[in-house]
N, C-alpha and C positions, 0 to 999 in steps of 0.2 A: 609728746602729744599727738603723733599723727595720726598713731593708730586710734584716738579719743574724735579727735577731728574726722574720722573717715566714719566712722559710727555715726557720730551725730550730722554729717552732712547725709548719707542714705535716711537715717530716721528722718528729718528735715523735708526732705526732697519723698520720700517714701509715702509720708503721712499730713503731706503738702501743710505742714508746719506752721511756716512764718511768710512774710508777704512783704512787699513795700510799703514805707510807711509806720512797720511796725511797732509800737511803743513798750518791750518786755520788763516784765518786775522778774528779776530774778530770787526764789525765795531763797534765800541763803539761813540754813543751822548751822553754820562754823563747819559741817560735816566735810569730810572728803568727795563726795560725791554731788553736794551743791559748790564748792567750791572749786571743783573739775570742772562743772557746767557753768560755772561762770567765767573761769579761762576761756574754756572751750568756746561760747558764743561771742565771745570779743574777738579769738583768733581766728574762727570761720567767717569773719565779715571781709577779713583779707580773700579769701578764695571762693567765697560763693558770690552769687551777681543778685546778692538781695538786701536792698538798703533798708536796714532796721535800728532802730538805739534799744539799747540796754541801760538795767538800773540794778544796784544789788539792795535788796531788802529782806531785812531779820528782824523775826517776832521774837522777842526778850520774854519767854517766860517769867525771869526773875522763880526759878527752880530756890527752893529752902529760902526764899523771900531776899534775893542777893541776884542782883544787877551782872549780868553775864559781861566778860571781858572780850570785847570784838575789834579792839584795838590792833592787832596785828592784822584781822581781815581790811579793817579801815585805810590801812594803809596801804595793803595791797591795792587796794580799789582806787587809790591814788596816784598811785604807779602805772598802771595802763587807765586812767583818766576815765572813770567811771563812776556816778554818783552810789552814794552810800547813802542807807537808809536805815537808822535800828527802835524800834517802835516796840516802848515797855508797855509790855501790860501783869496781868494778877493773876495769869491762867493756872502757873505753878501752885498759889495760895489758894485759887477755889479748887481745884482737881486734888490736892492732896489733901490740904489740911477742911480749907471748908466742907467738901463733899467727901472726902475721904476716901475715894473711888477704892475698892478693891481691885478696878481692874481699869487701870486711869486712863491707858493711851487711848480708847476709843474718842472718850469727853475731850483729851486735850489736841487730839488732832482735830475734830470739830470746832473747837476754839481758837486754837492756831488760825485753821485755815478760814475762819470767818477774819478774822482781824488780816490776816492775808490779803485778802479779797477786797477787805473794807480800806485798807491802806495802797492799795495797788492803784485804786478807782480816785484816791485822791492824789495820786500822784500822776492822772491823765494817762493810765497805759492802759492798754487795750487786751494785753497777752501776761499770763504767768505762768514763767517756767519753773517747772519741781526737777526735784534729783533723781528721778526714780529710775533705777537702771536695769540691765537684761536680769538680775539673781534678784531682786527686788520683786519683778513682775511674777517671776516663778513662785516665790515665795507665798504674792498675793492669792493668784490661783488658787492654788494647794492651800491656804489657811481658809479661804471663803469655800472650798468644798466640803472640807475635813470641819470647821468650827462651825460655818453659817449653813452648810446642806446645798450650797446653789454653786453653780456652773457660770464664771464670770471673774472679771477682774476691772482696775480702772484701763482705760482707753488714752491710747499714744494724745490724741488731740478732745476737748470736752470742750463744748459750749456753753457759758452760764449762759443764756438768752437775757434772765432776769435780772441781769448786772453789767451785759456788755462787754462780757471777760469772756476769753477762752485761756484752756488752760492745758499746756505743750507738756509735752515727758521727751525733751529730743537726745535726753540718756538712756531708752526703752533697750537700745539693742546692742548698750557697750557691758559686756561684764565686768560684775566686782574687782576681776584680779588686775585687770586692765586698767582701771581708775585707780585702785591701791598703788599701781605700778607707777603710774602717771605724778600721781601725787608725789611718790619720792623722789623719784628722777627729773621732776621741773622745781620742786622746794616748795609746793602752795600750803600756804599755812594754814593749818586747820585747827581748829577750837572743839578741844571735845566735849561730849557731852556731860550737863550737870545733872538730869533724870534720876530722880532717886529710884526711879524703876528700871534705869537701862542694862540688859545683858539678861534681865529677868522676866524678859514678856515673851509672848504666844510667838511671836514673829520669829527668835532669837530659839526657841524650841523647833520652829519649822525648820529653821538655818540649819541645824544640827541635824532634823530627820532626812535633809534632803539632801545636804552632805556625805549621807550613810546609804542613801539609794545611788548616788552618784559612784560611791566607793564599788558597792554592790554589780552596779549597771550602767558602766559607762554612755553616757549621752542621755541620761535621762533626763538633765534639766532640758538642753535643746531638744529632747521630743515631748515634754510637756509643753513651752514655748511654742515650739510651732504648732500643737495642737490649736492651744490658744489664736494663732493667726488664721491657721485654717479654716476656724468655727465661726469666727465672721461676729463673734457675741459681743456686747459692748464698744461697739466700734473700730473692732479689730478685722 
């Protein structure tokens, strides 16, 4: 984990993060990558000098109308003494089957992350961390220019003003192979995904294009990334 800890304390410190006081909803998918980040900010509270509590919270699609299993997360979160939170809703049955989305993740991250938001606020925290890490961010980039025509990505730190949340990314600058790594070699249990779209969306084609420029062009995800920081756009 150190080298996961030495990322997210520069992002942290970099993107002046987190504060005293702080009260974070960590939003946990069972994923690798939320379940790194929720190590990860329980074990930086030892080595940085900023007093915050943490909370893990997971939005239960209920994917094919079936109650997700987070029992092994549940547990973990009891193990280093950290409240757990798992808040069902129907987003899986109106994205799939009610609406029938041809092309669902947009609808269901919208939905996710309202009931996110909406469950964060009731639980008194002030901060919600996501998982989103350094090959994520590249990925966003690159799909919002190539799918959406615009120059921009989400932002390390976002202020809802209108809810009283902000909302942290302090995985922006750890890569995928690094979290992958982390996650074997400490045992964090991960819940995989039940998406009956997963492995088949836009994102998961990007993975694959940028994989092939990388092959191609050594360093071209970090010279897309640091474009993105250079450019100053979306709060970068």
């Amino acid at each position: 984990m150190q080298k996961i800890l030495g990322y997210l304390r520069k992002a942290v410190q970099e993107y002046n993060m987190i504060q005293d006081g702080d009260k974070i909803a960590v939003g946990i998918s069972g994923g690798k990558d939320s379940m790194i980040l929720l190590n990860g900010l329980h074990l930086l509270r030892r080595f940085i000098s900023i007093d915050y509590e943490i909370t893990g919270l997971t939005i239960d699609p209920h994917f094919n109308g079936i109650a997700g299993d987070y029992s092994s997360i549940s547990d973990f979160c009891k193990s280093i003494n950290i409240d757990y939170h798992v808040i069902d809703t129907q987003i899986g049955e109106i994205v799939f089957d009610v609406r029938n989305e041809k092309s669902p993740c947009s609808l269901c991250a919208r939905m996710r992350r309202g009931a996110l938001y909406n469950s964060a606020t009731e639980l008194a925290c002030n901060k919600i961390a996501l998982g989103h890490n350094f090959d994520d961010t590249v990925e966003t980039f690159i799909m919002n220019l190539f799918t959406e025509g615009r120059i921009g990505c989400y932002s390390p730190v976002t202020s809802l003003e209108n809810r009283n949340l902000t909302v942290i990314r302090p995985l922006v600058l750890a890569p995928e192979k690094e979290i992958k790594r982390a996650v074997t070699r400490n045992n964090i249990p991960v819940v995989e995904s039940a998406c009956p779209a997963d492995g088949k969306t836009n994102r998961q084609r990007t993975k694959v294009f940028i994989a092939e420029m990388e092959r191609k062009s050594h360093g071209f995800k970090n010279r897309i990334f640091g474009a993105l920081q250079r450019s100053g756009v979306d709060g970068w």
